[in-house]
C-alpha positions, 0 to 999 in steps of 0.5 A: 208939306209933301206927302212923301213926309206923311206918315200914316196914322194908325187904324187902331190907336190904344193911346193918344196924346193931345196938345192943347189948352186943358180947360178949352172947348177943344179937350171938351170935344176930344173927351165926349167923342173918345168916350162915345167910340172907344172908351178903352182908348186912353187920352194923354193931355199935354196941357198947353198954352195955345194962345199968347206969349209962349205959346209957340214954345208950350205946343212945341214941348208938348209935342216932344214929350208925347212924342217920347211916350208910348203914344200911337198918335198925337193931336195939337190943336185949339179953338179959332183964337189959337191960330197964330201959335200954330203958324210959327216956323218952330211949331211946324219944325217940331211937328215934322220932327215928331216921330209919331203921327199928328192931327193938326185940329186947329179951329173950325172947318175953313180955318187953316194954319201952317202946322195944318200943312205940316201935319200927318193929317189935317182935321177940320174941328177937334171933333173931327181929329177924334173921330179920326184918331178914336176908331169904334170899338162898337162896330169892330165888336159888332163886326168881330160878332158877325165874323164869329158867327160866321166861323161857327156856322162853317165849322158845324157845317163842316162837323157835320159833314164830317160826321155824314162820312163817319157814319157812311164808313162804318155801316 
């Protein structure tokens, strides 16, 4: 649980793997935000069982194979029925194993579960792990606009400073 085990998750995730139920509200979520801030970014899905018998072991390999993949980050996660996977001993050794950074988005807002504790960074919804998985392509764009802009009005500045000078010398 210490900090000192936390790894930081990255600014600008390209590709990223998700551990839950296919066909849960969950995935839902994650698709419609990933869609709305970076429609470049690609979602790998480890479709998982998150509830019931085998689940603990279904969100364990899910892990592990993403944790395999070219991927810059992994979310696990489910709804608030799914919480009881997501406290078992081999869930939370798998997570601290992973290699690469995980979200743990399990429930909603005030609920909490071990793999929370375990993980790089804890979400409050699915949403939320998105939001902070998915940076926005938008506002990088607009800010890489505006930077842009900005180097061009420099460098006619200096152009024509340049060209003041030019024409000083040769009259």
């Amino acid at each position: 649980f210490a900090s000192e085990y936390k790894m930081p998750i990255p600014a600008y995730a390209r590709r990223i793997g998700v551990v839950t139920a296919p066909t849960g509200a969950a995935i839902r979520d994650i698709m419609n935000i990933s869609r709305r801030r970076n429609p470049f970014v690609q979602l790998i899905l480890y479709p998982a069982l998150v509830q019931g018998e085998g689940a603990k072991e279904s969100i364990v390999k899910g892990i592990r194979m993403l944790d395999q993949d070219d991927i810059d980050v992994i979310i696990v996660g489910g709804s608030m029925e799914d919480l009881w996977a997501f406290n078992e001993e081999i869930v939370a050794r798998a997570i601290f194993n992973c290699t690469t950074p995980i979200i743990s988005a399990v429930g909603h807002e005030t609920d909490t579960t071990i793999a929370d504790y375990v993980a790089d960074l804890r979400a409050p919804t699915p949403s939320a792990a998105a939001e902070l998985a998915v940076y926005d392509y938008w506002k990088t764009q607009e800010q890489v606009d505006v930077r842009r802009s900005q180097l061009q009005g420099y460098l006619r500045r200096k152009m024509e400073v340049s060209r003041l000078r030019i024409e000083k010398y040769e009259t």
